[in-house]
C-alpha positions as CSV (number, residue, x, y, z in Angstrom):
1,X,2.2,28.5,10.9
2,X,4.3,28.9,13.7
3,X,4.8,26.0,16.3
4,X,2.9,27.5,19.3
5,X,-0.3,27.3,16.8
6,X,0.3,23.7,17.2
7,X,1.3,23.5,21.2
8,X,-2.5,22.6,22.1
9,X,-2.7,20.2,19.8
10,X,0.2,18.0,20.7
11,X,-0.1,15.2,23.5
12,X,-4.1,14.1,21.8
13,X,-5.2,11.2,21.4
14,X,-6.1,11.0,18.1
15,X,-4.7,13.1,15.5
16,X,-7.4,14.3,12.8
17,X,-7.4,16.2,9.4
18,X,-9.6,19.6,8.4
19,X,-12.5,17.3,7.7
20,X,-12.4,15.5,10.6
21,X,-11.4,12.5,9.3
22,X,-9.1,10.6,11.7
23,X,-5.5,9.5,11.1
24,X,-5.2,6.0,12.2
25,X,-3.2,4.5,9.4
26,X,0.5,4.9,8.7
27,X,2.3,3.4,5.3
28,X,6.4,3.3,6.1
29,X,7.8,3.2,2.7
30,X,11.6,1.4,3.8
31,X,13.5,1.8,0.3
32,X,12.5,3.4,-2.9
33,X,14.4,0.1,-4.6
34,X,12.8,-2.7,-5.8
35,X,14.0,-5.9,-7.4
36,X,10.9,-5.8,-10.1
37,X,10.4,-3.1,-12.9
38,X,6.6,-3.2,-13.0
39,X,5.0,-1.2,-15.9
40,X,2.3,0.3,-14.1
41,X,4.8,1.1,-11.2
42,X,8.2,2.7,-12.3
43,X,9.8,3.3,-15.6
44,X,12.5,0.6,-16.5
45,X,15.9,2.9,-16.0
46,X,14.7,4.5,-13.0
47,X,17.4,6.0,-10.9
48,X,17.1,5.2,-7.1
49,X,17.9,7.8,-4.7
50,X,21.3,7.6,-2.8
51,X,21.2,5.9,0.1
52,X,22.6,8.4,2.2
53,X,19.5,10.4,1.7
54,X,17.5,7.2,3.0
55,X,16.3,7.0,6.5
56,X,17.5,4.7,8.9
57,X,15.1,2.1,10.2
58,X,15.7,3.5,13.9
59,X,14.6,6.9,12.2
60,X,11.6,5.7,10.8
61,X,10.7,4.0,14.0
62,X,10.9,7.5,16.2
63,X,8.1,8.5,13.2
64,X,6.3,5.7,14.0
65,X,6.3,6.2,17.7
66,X,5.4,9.5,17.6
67,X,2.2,8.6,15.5
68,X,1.5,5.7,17.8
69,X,1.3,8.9,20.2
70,X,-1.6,10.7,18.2
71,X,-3.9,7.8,17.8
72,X,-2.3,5.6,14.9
73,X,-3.1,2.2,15.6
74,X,-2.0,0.5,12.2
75,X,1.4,0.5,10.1
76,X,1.7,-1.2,6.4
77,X,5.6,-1.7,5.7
78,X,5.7,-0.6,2.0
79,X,8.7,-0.1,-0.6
80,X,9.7,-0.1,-2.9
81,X,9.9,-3.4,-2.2
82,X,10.3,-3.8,1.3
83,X,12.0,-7.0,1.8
84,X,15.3,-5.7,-0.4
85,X,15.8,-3.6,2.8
86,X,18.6,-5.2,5.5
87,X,17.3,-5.4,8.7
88,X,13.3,-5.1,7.6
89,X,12.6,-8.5,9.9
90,X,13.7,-6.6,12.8
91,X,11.7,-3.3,11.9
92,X,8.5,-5.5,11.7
93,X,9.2,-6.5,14.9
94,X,10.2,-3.4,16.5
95,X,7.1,-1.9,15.4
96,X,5.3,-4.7,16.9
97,X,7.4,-4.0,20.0
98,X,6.1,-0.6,19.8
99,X,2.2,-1.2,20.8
100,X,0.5,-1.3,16.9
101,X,-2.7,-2.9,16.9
102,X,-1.8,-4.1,13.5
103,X,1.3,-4.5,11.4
104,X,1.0,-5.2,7.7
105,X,3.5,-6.0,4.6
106,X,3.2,-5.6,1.1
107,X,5.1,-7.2,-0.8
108,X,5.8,-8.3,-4.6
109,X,6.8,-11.7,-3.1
110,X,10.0,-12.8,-4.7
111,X,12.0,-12.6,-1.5
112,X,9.0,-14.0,0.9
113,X,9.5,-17.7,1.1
114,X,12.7,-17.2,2.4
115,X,11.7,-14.1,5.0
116,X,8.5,-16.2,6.1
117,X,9.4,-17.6,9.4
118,X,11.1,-14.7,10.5
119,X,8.2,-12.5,9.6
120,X,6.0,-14.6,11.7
121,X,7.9,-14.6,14.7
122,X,8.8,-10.8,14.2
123,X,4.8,-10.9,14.4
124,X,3.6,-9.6,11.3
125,X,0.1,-9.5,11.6
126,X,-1.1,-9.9,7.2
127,X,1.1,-10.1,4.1
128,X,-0.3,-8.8,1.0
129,X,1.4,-10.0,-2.5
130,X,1.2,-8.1,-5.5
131,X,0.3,-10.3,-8.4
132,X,-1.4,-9.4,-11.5
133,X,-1.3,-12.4,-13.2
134,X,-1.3,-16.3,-13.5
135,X,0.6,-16.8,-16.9
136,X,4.3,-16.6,-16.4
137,X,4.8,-15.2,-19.6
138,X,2.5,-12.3,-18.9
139,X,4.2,-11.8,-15.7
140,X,7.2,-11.6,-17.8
141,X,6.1,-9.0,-19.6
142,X,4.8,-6.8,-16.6
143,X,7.0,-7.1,-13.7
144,X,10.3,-7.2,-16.3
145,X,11.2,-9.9,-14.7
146,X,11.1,-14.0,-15.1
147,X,9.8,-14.7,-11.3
148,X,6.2,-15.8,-11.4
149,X,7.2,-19.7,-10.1
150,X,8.7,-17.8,-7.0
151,X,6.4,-15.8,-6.3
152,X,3.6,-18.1,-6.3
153,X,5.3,-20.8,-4.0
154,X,5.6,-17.8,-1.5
155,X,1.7,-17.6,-1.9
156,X,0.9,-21.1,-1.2
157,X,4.0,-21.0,1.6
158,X,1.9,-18.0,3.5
159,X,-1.1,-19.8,3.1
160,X,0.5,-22.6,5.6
161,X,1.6,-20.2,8.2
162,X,-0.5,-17.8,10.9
163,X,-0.6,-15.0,8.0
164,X,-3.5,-16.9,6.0
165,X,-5.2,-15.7,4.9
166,X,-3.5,-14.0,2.5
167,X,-4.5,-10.7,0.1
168,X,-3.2,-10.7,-3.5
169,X,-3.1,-7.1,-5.3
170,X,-3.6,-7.2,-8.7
171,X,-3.8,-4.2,-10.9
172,X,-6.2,-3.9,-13.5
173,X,-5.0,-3.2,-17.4
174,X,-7.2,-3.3,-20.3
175,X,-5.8,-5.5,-23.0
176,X,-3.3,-7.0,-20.2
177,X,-4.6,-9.1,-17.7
178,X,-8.2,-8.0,-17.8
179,X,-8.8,-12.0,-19.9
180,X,-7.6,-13.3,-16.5
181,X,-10.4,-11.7,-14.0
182,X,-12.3,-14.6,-14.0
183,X,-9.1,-16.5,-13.3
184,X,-7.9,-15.3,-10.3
185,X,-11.9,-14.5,-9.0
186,X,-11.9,-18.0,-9.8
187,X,-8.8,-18.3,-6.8
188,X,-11.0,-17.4,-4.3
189,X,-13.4,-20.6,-4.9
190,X,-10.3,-22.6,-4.4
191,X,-7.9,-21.1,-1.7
192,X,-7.9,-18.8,1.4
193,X,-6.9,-15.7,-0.4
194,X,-8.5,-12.4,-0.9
195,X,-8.1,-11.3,-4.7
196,X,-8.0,-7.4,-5.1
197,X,-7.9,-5.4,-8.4
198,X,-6.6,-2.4,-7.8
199,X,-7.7,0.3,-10.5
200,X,-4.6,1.8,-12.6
201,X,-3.5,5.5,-11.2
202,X,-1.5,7.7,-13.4
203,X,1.6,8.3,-11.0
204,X,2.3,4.9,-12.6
205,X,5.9,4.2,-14.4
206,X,5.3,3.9,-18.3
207,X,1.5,4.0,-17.8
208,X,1.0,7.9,-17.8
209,X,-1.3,10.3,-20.2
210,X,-3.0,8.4,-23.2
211,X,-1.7,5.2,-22.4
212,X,-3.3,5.2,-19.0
213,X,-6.5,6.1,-21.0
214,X,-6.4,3.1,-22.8
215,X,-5.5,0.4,-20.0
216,X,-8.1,1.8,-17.5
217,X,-11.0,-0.3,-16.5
218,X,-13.5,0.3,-13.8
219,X,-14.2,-1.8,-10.5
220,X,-17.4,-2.1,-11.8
221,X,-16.4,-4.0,-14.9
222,X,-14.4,-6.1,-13.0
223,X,-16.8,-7.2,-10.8
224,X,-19.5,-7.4,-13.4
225,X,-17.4,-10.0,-15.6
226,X,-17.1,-12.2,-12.4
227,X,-20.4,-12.1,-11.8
228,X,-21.2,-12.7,-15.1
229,X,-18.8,-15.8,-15.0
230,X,-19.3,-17.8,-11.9
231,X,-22.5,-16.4,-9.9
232,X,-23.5,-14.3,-7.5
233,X,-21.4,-11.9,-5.4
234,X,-22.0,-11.3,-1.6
235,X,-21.0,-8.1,-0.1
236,X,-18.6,-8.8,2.7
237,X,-18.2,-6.3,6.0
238,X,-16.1,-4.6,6.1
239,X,-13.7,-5.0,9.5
240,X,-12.7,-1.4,8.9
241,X,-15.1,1.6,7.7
242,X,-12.0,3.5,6.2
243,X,-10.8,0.4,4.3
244,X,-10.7,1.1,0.9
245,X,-11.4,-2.5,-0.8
246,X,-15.5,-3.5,-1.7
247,X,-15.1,-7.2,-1.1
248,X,-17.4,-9.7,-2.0
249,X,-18.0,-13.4,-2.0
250,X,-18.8,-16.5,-4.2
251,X,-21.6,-19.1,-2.8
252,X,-19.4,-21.8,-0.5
253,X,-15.9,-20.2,-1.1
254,X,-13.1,-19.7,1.1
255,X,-11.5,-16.4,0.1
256,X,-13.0,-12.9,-1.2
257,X,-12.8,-11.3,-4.4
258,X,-13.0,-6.8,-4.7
259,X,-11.9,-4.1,-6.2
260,X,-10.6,-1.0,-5.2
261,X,-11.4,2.1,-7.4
262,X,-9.6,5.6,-6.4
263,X,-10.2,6.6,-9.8
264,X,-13.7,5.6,-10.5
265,X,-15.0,5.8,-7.4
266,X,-12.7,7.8,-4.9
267,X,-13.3,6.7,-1.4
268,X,-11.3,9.9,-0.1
269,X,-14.0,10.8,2.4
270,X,-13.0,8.0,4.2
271,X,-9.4,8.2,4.0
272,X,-7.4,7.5,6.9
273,X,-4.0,7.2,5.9
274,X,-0.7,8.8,6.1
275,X,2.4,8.2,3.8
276,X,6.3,8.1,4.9
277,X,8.2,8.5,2.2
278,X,11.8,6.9,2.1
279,X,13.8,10.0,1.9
280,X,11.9,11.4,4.8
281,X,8.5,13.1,3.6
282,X,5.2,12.8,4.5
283,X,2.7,12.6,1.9
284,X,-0.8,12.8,2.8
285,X,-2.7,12.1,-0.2
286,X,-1.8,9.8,-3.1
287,X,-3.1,11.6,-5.9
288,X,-1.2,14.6,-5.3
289,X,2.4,15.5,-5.4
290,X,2.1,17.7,-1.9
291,X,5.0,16.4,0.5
292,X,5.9,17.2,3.8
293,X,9.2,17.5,5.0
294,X,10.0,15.8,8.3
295,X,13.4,14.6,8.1
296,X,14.7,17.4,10.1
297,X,12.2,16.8,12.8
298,X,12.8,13.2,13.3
299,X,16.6,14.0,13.7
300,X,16.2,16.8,16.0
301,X,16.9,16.8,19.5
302,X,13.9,16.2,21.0
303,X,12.0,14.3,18.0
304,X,8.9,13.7,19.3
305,X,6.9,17.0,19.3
306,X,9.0,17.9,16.8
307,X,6.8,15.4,14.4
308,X,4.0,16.1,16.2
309,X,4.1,19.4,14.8
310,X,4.7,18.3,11.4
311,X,1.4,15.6,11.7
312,X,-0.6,18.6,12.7
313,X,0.5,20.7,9.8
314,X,0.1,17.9,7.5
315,X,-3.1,16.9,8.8
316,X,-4.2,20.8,8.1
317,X,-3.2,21.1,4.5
318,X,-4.4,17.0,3.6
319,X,-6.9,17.8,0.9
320,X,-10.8,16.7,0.9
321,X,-9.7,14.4,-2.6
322,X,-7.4,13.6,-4.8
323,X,-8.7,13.5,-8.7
324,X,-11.3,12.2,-9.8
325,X,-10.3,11.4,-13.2
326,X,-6.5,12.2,-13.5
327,X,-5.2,13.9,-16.2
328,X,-1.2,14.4,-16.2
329,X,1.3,12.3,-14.6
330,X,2.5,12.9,-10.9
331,X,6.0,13.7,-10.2
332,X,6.8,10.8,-7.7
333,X,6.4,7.5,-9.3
334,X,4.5,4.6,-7.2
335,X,7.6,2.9,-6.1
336,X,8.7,6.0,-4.4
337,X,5.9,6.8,-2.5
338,X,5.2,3.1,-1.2
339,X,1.4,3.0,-2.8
């Protein structure tokens, strides 16, 4: 469509999709390049894109202002893994700077102990860690890499500063980890943290087709084998309707314990979110392959509407759901789009 379609549109308050579903909640992926080789996320000899087809942080934060612009309140810093990316400190705060109600990390925690003050001051308002399990060796066999000590002394160092409490990611794999739910439910009884299982997607690394058939198990399992384990669960409110995590929690503990489940329950009508890409793309829905070119845009002359016309066209064209049960792999692994 051609711009003037969109001239109306630009200067709103808040910008919304075709199903009138607001768009409040911006991921920045900041690198495509991680320092882990997770399974579930990339294959092992992925090749990372050249940088010089990498946005600069100052790029991504003319995105970021011109969403703050049209109603987007929240930003997640993603990767990749974000904290592999020089000068990420200073984006946090920048974006801070900026006006964001809320500013968000996640992380897979390797490099966090050593970024932790300066993420505080910088502002950062939560820190989530991805961690999927509590045996080192299993980690080893995961992640690719021999880090789990490292990763959970970052844990316990977070839980000392202003982003306690902290939110662990884990995700969910038959015949992997799924012997451990009751261990890290068990985490919430114990510390200040909010334990997630995230249900496996197929855009996932090595975990595509059959194999994603076999390590798939539902939220509902999850939650029934910690139930099943150490008592009741209590739903918890959620603090945001579009969040996608059910959280519950155990009689006298401190932290929560949920799933999220785009696969066997898709919360897409509720979806608020919006995906930079690294290399410049917008992608509106995570369980599609539809990008959005915007590179151009941000580097034009007079950004600002420039993106605002690319929201509004990607705002048109997000879809009403992703799959329901996927069937093929996507072309974009889950490293490159920043989850």
């Amino acid at each position: 469509m051609a711009a003037q379609d969109y001239s109306d549109k630009v200067g709103m308050v808040q910008l919304t999709d075709s199903y009138d579903r607001k768009m409040d909640y911006l991921r920045i992926s900041v690198t495509d390049r991680c320092n882990f080789r997770c399974q579930y996320c990339m294959p092992e000899d992925i090749q990372f894109q050249d940088k010089s087809h990498i946005l600069t942080l100052e790029e991504m934060l003319t995105f970021a202002e011109a969403c703050l612009a049209l109603g987007v309140t929240k930003v997640r810093v993603t990767g990749g893994e974000p904290l592999v990316r020089r000068g990420v400190v200073w984006f946090v705060e920048q974006l801070k700077a900026l006006g964001f109600d809320e500013v968000t990390m996640t992380t897979n925690g390797y490099l966090l102990k050593d970024n932790l003050e300066g993420l505080v001051e910088a502002g950062l308002d939560r820190i989530n860690v991805s961690l999927d399990t509590l045996q080192p060796e299993k980690f080893q066999f995961i992640t690719r890499r021999n880090h789990f000590e490292k990763v959970w002394e970052a844990i316990m160092a977070a839980l000392q500063t202003p982003l306690s409490p902290v939110k662990i990611n884990a995700v969910a794999l038959r015949g992997v980890n799924d012997d451990e739910i009751v261990d890290m439910a068990r985490l919430t009884q114990k510390y200040p943290l909010s334990v997630r299982f995230i249900e496996l997607m197929p855009l996932n690394g090595d975990t595509d087709g059959s194999r994603f058939r076999k390590l798939f198990i539902p939220g509902s399992e999850i939650l029934a084998r910690a139930q099943d384990a150490l008592g009741d669960l209590k739903p918890v409110a959620k603090d945001d309707p579009a969040a996608p995590a059910d959280e519950f929690k155990f009689d006298g503990a401190p932290g929560n314990f949920g799933v999220i489940t785009p696969v066997s329950e898709p919360f897409c009508a509720r979806c608020s979110r919006l995906r930079l890409t690294a290399d410049g793309k917008i992608h509106p829905c995570l369980l599609t392959d539809l990008d959005v070119p915007v590179k151009d845009a941000i580097r034009s002359k007079d950004p600002i509407p420039a993106i605002h016309e690319v929201l509004w066209k990607t705002a048109r064209i997000k879809p009403a759901a992703g799959l329901t049960l996927p069937q093929e792999t996507r072309n974009r692994t889950m490293s490159q789009i920043g989850g």
